[in-house]
C-alpha positions as CSV (number, residue, x, y, z in Angstrom):
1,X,17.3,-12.5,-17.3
2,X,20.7,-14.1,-16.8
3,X,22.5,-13.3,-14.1
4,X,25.7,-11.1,-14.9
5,X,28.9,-12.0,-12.8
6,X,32.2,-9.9,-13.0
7,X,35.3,-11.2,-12.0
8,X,38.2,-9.7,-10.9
9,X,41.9,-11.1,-10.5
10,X,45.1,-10.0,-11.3
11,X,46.0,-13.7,-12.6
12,X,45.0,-14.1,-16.6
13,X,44.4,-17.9,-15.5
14,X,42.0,-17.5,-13.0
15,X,40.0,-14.9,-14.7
16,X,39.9,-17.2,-17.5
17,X,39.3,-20.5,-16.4
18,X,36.4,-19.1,-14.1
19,X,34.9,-17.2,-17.2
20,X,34.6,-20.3,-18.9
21,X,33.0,-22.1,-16.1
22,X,30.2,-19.4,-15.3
23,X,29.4,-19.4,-19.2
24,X,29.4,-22.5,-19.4
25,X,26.5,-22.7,-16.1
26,X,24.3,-20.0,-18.5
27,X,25.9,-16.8,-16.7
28,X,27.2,-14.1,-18.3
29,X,30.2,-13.6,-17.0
30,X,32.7,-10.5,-17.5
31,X,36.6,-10.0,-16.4
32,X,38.6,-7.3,-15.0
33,X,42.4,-7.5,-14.4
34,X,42.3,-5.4,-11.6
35,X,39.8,-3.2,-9.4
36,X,40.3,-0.2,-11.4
37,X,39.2,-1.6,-14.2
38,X,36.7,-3.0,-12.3
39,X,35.0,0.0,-11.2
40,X,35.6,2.0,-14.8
41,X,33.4,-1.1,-16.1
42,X,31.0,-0.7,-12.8
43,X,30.0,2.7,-14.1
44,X,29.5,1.6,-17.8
45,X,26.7,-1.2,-16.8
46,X,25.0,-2.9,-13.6
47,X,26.3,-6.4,-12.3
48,X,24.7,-8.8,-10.2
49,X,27.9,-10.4,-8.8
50,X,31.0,-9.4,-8.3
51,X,33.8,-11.9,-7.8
52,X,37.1,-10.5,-6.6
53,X,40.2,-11.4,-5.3
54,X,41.5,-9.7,-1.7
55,X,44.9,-9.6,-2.7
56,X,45.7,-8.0,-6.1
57,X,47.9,-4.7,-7.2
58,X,46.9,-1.0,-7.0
59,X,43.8,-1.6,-5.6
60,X,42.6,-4.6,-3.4
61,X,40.0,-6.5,-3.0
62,X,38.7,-4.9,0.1
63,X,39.0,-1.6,-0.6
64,X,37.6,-2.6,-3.7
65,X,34.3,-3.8,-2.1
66,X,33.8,-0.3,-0.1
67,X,34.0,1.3,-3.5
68,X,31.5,-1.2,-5.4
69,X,29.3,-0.7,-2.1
70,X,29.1,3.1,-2.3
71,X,28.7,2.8,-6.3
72,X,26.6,0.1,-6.6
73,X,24.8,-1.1,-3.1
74,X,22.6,-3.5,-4.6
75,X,25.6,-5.8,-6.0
76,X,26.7,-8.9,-4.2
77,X,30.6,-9.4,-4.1
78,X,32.3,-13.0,-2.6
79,X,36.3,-12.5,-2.3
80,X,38.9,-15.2,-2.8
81,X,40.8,-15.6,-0.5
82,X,43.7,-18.2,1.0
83,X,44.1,-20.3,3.7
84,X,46.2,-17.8,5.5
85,X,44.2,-14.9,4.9
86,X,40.8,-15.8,6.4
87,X,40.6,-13.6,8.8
88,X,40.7,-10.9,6.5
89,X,37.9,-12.4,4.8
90,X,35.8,-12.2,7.8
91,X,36.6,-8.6,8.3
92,X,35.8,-7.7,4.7
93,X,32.6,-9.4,4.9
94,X,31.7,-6.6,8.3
95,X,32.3,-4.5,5.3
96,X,29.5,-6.1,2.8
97,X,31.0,-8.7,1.3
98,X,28.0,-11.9,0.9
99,X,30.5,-14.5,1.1
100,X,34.0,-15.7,0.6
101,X,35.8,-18.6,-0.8
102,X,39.3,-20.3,-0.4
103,X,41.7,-21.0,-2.5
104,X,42.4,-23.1,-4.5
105,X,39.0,-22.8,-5.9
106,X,36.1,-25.7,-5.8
107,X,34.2,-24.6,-8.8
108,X,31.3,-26.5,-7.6
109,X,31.5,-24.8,-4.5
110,X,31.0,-21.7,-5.9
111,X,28.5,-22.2,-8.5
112,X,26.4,-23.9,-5.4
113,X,27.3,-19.6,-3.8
114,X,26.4,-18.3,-6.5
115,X,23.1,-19.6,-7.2
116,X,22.1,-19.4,-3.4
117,X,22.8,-16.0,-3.4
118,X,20.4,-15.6,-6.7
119,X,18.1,-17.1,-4.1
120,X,18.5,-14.7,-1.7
121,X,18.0,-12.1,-4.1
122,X,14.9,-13.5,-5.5
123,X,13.5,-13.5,-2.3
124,X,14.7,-9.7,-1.5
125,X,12.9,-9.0,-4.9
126,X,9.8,-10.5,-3.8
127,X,9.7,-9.1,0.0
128,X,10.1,-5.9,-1.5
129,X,7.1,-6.7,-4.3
130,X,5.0,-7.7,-1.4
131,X,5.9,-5.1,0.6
132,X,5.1,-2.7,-2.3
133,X,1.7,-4.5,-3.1
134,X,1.4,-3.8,0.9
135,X,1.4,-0.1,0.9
136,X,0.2,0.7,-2.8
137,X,-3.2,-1.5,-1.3
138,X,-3.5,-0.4,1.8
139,X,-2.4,3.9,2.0
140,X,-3.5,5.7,-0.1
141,X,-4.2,3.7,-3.6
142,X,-7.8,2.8,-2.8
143,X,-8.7,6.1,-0.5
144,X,-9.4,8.2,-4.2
145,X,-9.6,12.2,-4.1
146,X,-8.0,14.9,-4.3
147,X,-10.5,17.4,-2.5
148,X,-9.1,20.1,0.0
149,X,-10.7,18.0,2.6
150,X,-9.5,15.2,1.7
151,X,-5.9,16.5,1.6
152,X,-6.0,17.4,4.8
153,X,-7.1,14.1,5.7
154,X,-4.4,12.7,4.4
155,X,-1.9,15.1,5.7
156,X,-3.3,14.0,9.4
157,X,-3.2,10.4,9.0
158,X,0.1,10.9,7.8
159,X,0.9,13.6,11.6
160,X,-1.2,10.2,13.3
161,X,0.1,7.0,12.1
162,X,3.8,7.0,13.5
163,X,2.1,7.1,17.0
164,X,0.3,4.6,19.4
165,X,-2.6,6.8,20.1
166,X,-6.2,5.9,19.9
167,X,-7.7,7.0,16.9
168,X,-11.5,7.4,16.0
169,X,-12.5,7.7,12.7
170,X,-16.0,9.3,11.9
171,X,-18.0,9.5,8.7
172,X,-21.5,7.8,7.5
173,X,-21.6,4.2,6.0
174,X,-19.9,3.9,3.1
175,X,-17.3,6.5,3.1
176,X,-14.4,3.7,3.6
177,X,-13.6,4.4,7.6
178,X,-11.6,0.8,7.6
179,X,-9.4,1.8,4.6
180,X,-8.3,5.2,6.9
181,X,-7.8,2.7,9.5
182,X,-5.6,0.0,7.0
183,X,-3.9,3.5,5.8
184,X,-2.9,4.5,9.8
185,X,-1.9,1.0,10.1
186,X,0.4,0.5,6.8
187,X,2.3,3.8,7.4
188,X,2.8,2.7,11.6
189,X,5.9,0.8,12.8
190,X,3.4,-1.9,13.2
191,X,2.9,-2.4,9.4
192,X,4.2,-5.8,8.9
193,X,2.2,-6.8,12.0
194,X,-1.5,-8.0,11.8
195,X,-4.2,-5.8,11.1
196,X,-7.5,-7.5,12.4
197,X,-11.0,-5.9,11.8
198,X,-14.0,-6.4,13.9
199,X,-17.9,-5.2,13.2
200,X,-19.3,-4.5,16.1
201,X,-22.6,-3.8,14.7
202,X,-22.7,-8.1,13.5
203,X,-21.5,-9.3,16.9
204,X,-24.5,-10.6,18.7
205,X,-25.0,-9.0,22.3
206,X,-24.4,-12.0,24.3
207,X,-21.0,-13.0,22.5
208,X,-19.3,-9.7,22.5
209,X,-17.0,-10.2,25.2
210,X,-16.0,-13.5,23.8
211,X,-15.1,-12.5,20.4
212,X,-13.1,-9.7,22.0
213,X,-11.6,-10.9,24.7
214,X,-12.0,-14.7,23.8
215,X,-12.8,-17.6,25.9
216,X,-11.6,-21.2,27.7
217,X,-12.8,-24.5,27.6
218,X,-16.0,-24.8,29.0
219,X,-16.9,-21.5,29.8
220,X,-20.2,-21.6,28.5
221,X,-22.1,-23.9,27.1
222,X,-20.5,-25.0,23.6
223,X,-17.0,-23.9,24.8
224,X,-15.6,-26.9,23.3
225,X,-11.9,-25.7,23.1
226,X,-10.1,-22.6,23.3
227,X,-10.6,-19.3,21.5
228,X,-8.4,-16.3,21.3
229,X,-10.4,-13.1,20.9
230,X,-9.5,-10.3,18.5
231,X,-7.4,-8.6,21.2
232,X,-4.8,-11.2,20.9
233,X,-4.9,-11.9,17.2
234,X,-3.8,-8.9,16.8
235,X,-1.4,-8.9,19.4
236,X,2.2,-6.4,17.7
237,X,-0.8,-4.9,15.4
238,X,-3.6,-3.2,15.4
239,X,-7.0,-3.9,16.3
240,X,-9.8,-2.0,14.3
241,X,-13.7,-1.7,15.7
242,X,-15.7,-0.6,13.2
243,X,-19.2,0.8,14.3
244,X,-17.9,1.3,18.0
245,X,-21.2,2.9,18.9
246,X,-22.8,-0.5,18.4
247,X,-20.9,-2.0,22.0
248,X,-23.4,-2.7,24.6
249,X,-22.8,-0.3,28.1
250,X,-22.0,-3.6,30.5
251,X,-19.0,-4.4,27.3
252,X,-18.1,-1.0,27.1
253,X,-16.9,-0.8,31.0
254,X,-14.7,-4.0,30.4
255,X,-13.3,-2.3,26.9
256,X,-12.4,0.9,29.0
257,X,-10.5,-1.2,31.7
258,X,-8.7,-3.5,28.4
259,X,-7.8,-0.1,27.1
260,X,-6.4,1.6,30.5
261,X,-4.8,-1.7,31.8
262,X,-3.7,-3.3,28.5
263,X,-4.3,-6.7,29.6
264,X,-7.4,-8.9,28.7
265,X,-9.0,-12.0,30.7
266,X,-10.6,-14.1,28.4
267,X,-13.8,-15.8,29.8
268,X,-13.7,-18.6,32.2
269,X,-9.9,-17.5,33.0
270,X,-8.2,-16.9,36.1
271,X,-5.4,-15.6,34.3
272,X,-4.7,-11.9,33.4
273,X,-2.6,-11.7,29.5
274,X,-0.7,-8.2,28.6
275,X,-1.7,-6.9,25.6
276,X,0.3,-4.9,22.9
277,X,-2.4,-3.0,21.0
278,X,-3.3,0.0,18.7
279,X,-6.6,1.0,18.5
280,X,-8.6,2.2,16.2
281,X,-12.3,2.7,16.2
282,X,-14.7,3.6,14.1
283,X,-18.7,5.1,13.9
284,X,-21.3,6.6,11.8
285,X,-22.8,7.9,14.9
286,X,-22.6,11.0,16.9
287,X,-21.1,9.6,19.9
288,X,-21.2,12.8,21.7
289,X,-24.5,13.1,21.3
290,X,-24.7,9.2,22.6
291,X,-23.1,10.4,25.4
292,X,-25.6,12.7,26.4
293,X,-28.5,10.2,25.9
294,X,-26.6,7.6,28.1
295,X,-26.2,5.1,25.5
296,X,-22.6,5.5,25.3
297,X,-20.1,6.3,28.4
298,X,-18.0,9.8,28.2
299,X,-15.0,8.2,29.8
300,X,-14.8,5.5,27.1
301,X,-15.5,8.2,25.0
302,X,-12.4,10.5,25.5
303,X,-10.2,7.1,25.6
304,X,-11.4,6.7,22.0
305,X,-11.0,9.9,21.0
306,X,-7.7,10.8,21.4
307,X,-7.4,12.0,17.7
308,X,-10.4,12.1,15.5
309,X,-10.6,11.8,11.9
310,X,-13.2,12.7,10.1
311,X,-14.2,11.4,6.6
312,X,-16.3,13.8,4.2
313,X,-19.3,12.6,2.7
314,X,-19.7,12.7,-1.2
315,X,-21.7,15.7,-0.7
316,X,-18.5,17.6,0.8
317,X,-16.6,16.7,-2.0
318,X,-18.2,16.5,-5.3
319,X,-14.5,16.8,-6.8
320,X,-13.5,13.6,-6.2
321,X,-16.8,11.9,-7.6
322,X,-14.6,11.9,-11.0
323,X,-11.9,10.2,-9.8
324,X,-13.5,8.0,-8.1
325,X,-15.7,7.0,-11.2
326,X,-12.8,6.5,-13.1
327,X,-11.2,4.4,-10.5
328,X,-14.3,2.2,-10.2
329,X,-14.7,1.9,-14.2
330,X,-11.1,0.6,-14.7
331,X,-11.5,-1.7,-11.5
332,X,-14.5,-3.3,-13.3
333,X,-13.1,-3.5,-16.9
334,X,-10.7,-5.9,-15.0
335,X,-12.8,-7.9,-13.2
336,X,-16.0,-8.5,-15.4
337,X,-13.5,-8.3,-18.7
338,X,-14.7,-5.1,-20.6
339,X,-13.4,-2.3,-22.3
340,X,-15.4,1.0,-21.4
341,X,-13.2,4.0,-22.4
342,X,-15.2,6.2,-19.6
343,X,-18.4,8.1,-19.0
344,X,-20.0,10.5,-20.5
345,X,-20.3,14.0,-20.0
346,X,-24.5,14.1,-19.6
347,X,-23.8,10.5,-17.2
348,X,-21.1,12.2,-15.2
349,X,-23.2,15.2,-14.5
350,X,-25.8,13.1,-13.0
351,X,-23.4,11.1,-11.0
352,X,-21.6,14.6,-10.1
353,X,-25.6,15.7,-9.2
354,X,-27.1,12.7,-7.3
355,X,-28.0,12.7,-3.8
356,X,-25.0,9.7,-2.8
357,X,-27.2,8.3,0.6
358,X,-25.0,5.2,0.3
359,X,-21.7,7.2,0.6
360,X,-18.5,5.6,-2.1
361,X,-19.9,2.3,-1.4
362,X,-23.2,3.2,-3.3
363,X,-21.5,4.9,-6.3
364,X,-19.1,1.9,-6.3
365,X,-22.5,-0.4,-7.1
366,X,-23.8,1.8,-9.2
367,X,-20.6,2.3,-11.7
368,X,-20.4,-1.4,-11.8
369,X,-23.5,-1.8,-13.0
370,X,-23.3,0.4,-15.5
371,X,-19.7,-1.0,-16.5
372,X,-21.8,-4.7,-16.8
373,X,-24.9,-3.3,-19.1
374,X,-23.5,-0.6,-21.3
375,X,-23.7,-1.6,-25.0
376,X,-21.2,0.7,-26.0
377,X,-17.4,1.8,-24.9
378,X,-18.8,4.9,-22.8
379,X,-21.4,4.8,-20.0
380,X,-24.4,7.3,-21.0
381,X,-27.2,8.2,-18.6
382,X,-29.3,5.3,-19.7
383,X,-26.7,2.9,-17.9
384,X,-27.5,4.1,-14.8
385,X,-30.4,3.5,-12.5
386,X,-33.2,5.1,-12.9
387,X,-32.9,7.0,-9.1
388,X,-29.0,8.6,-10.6
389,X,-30.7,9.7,-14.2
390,X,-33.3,12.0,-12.3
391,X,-31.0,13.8,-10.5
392,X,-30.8,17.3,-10.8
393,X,-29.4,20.4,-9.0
394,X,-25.8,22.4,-10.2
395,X,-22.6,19.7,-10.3
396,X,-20.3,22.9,-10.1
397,X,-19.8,25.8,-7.2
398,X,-21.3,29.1,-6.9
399,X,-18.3,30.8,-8.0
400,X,-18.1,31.3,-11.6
401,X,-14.6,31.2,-12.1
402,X,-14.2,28.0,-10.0
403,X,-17.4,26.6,-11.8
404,X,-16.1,27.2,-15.3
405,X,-12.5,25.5,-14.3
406,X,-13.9,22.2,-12.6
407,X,-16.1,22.1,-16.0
408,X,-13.4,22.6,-18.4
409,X,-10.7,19.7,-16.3
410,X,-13.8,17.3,-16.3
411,X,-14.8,17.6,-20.2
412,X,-11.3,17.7,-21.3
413,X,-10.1,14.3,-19.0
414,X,-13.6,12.9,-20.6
415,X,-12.5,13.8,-24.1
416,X,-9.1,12.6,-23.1
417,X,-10.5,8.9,-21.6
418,X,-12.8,9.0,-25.0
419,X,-10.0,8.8,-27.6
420,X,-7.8,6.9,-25.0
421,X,-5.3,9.4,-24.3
422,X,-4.6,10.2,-27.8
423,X,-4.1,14.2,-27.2
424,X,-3.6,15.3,-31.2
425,X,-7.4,13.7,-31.6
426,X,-8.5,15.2,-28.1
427,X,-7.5,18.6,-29.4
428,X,-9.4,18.3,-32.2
429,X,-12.7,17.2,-30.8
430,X,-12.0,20.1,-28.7
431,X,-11.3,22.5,-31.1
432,X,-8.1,23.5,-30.0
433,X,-4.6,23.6,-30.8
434,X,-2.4,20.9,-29.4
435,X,-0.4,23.4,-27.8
436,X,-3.0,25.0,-26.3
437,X,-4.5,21.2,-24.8
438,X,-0.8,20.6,-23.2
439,X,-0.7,24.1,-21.3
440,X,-4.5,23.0,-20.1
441,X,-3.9,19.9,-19.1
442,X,-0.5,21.4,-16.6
443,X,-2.6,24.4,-15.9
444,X,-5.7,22.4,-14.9
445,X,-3.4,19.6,-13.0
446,X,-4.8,16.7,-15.1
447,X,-3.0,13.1,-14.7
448,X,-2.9,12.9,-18.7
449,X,-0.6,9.8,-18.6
450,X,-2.9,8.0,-16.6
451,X,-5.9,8.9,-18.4
């Protein structure tokens, strides 16, 4: 889209001789004889640009830029100004103004301004695309459910993440600890500083301490060169240690001492480097119950556990197991180019059913398998392994009336995901009025438009 410039001036001339210019450059320029008329045409439609005179009658420049500022912050606005009046160019621009230019004007000059400010907010645009993709990746976009115990989840990473404190994030393999842990880190001051993950469970015994704390030149044997450990790359950030249980004791007494003193000494070194560090661990394991076999020491322990956060299994939120199917089939349509509408109600209760020992990360396999060898545009029991088609046992909760409401707001989003959103042909393959879908779908808090 071309950039729109407006420019302001009390002199007929000017107005029109830079008109013609800008036009004639592929802008689309605009002219107001003063900065009432200005703002009047302000209101009426958005402007990129705003060039403007200081001195002009009724209204001048500069007061005209706090006005366009309050109205319309995300416009740029260069004044023109004279020799003589420079330094009230330089105040204007502690008001806002991008830039200024003399007179008499150098119409290169300023389409050279101009197009670097285009520039500049191309590149504004972009941070705050990146910045977007940032945060929609790493809160709460890929952590899917909307469980009571997930809620509260949220509502404590959201109490936790301002802070510096140690966090340790429990739950069994495959419930997504690290993206609790991306989510902390995304919604901390340190967001826009690195986030570097570690398994501790890979790490070999004898090269823990050098992949944490790193390592000189010919401290061992292969040391060919220096090597920063994880500490320092993610020096501002935040560190994460997934499977924390997994640290040998004679490593854990040097993590506790890191931790307490917030300073590392990489092998071979004499030399003692402050650390600026959050940490974040994580563990399938009962570490309290590590504790009391000796395989893990308390006062590490308690440094780690400053705040826990604990992430429910499938089992303690069968809820979600819909959302997160859906989330998974549209993920895969994208990525191995197919067009499944959904799953089936008879598929859904087996998936709702099964016995999820791999946690998300085993549903997530098993939905993309079936998104890969279904023949048809919904996945049926048949597309699933044979393990998820014998499952058995009630998808829905003791309670009757709860029961019959998680039934009805699953069949209706499957009916819904079947004739792709189209809610006069949901209604009839339901059997109700159309009226009567729309007060179901508020009632039953259904996310029809993304359906």
């Amino acid at each position: 889209m071309n950039t729109s410039v407006m420019i302001v001036d009390d002199e007929q001339e000017i107005r029109d001789s830079l008109s013609e210019v800008l036009t004639d450059e592929g802008f689309l320029a605009y002219t107001a004889e003063n900065g009432a008329v200005a703002l009047e045409m302000l209101s009426e439609q958005h402007y990129d640009i705003i060039i403007s005179d200081i001195k002009m009658p009724e209204m001048d420049g500069v007061t005209l830029l706090q006005r366009v500022k309050e109205q319309a912050p995300d416009t740029f606005v260069i004044l023109i100004t004279s020799y003589g009046s420079t330094e009230t160019a330089v105040e204007a621009m502690r008001h806002g103004a991008i830039d200024y230019i003399l007179k008499p004007i150098d119409f290169d000059e300023l389409i050279l301004r101009i197009k670097n400010i285009e520039l500049h907010k191309d590149l504004i645009r972009e941070v705050s695309f990146l910045r977007g993709e940032i945060s929609a990746k790493y809160n709460y976009e890929h952590i899917i459910g909307e469980s009571v115990a997930m809620k509260s989840m949220y509502r404590l990473i959201d109490k936790v993440a301002p802070s510096t404190s140690t966090v340790l994030v429990a739950g069994r393999s495959g419930t997504g600890k690290e993206l609790v842990a991306r989510a902390i880190h995304a919604r901390s001051e340190r967001a826009h500083r690195p986030f570097v993950a570690i398994n501790c469970g890979a790490i070999p015994e004898t090269l823990f301490e050098s992949e944490l704390f790193g390592y000189k030149k010919g401290a061992f044997t292969g040391a060919s060169k220096d090597k920063d450990g994880v500490f320092k790359a993610a020096a501002g950030g935040t560190l994460f240690l997934d499977e924390v249980g997994e640290i040998p004791l004679q490593v854990q007494v040097k993590l506790l001492r890191v931790i307490e003193m917030r300073e590392i000494k990489p092998l071979g070194s004499n030399t003692v480097i402050p650390i600026n560090v959050r940490l974040i661990a994580a563990t399938n394991r009962d570490l309290a119950k590590e504790v009391e076999r000796g395989s893990f020491r308390e006062d590490l322990y308690y440094r780690l556990n400053i705040i826990e956060i604990y992430l429910p299994a499938l089992s303690e939120r069968k809820d979600d197991i819909p959302l997160l199917v859906k989330h998974f089939v549209n993920k895969y349509n994208g990525e191995l180019k197919r067009r499944i509408i959904g799953v089936d109600s008879d598929a859904m209760k087996n998936l709702v059913n099964y016995n999820w020992k791999g946690e998300v990360r085993e549903l997530e396999n098993i939905v993309e398998r079936a998104v890969l060898l279904s023949d048809g545009d919904m996945i049926s029991p048949e597309d699933l392994p044979k393990r998820a088609q014998e499952s058995s046992g009630s998808a829905y909760p003791d309670n009757l009336k709860e029961a019959t409401r998680n039934f009805e707001k699953s069949h209706i989003v499957s009916i819904l995901e079947r004739h792709e959103n189209d809610k006069a042909k949901a209604a009839e393959t339901l059997g109700i009025g159309l009226s009567s879908l729309y007060r179901k779908i508020d009632d039953l808090g259904i996310d029809s438009e993304n359906e």
